[in-house]
N, C-alpha and C positions, 0 to 999 in steps of 0.2 A: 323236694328236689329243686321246684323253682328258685327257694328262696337262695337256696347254695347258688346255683349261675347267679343270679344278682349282684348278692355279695362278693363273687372271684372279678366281675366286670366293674364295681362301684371301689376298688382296691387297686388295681392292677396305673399305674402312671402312665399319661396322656408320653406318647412318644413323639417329639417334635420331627416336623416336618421341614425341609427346607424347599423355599417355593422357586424354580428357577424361572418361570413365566416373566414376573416380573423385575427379576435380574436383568435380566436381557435387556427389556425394557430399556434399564435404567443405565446399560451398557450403549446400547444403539442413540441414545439420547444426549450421551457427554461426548460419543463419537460425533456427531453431526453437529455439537456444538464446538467443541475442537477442529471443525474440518471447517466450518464455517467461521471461526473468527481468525485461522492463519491463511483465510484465500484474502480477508480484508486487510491484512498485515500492511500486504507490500502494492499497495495500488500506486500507479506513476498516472499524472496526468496530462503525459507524452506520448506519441508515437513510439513504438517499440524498437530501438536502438540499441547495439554494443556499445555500453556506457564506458569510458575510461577506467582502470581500475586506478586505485590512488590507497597510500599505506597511511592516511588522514581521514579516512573517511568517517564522518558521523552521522547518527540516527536521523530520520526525515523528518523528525517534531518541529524542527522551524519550519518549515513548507508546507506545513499543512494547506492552509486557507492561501498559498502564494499560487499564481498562475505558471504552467508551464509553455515554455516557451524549445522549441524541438528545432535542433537542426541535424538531418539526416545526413549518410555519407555524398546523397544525391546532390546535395547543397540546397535541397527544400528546405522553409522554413513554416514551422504550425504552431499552432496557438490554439494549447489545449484540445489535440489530437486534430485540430481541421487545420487542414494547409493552410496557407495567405499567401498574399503576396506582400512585395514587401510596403505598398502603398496602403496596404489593409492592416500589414501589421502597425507600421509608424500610425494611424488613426486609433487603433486597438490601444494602442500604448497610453498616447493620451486622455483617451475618455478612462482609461482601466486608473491612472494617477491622477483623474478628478473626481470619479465617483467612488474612488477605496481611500477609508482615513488614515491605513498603514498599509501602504504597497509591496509585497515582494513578488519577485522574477526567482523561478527557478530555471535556469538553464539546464537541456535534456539535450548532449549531443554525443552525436555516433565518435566511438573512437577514432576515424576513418573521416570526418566530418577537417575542411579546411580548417585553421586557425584566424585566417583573416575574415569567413565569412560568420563566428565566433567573436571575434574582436567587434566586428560590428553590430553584431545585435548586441552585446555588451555598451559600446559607447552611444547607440541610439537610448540604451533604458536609463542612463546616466544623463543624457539631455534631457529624458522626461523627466527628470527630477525626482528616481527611484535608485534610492541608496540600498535595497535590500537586496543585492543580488546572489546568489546561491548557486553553486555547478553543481550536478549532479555525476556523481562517481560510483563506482563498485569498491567492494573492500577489495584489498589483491589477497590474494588467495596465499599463506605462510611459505615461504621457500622462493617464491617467484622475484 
């Protein structure tokens, strides 16, 4: 009789298993890498302002390595999220066009932000002899 049980359990096919421990796992793991590479997407490195929308707008690949430069509805202006003034910023400008071999200005201002206090941070980063200047916009939204 022994030898009969042997033989029915040495015959009988391994039934697979499926393991969901490590599913999970392997779920929790592309979520958090997913969560974590669209929070590094959209970094600005301005103060947080209602950007202009504009039906031109392109990707931030030229801006990377460019400095931002913020002007709020307040008519503050910051340099790379800290305020200045504007004696700080014109200094900032020029050590920023002798110590960088390709300079660029991204402009970061509030919809609501003057035009003339705009124009002038524009023609001040043009006397420092930085041709790369860049506005920063929103896409407009289709139908708008």
């Amino acid at each position: 009789m022994s030898g009969f049980q042997s033989d029915a359990f040495a015959c009988a096919p391994k039934r697979a298993r499926i393991e969901i421990i490590p599913l999970i796992d392997v779920i929790f793991f592309l979520l958090a890498t997913f969560v974590l590479f669209t929070i590094s997407l959209d970094k600005s490195g301005g103060l947080a302002v209602t950007l202009p929308a504009s039906d031109s707008s392109e990707a931030r690949r030229l801006a990377a390595d460019a400095v931002t430069l913020t002007i709020t509805a307040e008519g503050t202006l910051a340099w790379d999220k800290q305020t200045v003034s504007l004696d700080e910023f014109l200094s900032r400008l020029e050590a920023y066009k002798l110590h960088t071999p390709d300079p660029r200005v991204l402009i970061n201002g509030d919809e609501n932000a003057l035009f003339s206090q705009t124009r002038y941070v524009i023609d001040e980063v043009r006397k420092a002899g930085i041709s790369k200047v860049l506005i920063e916009t929103r896409i407009r939204p289709a139908g708008s």
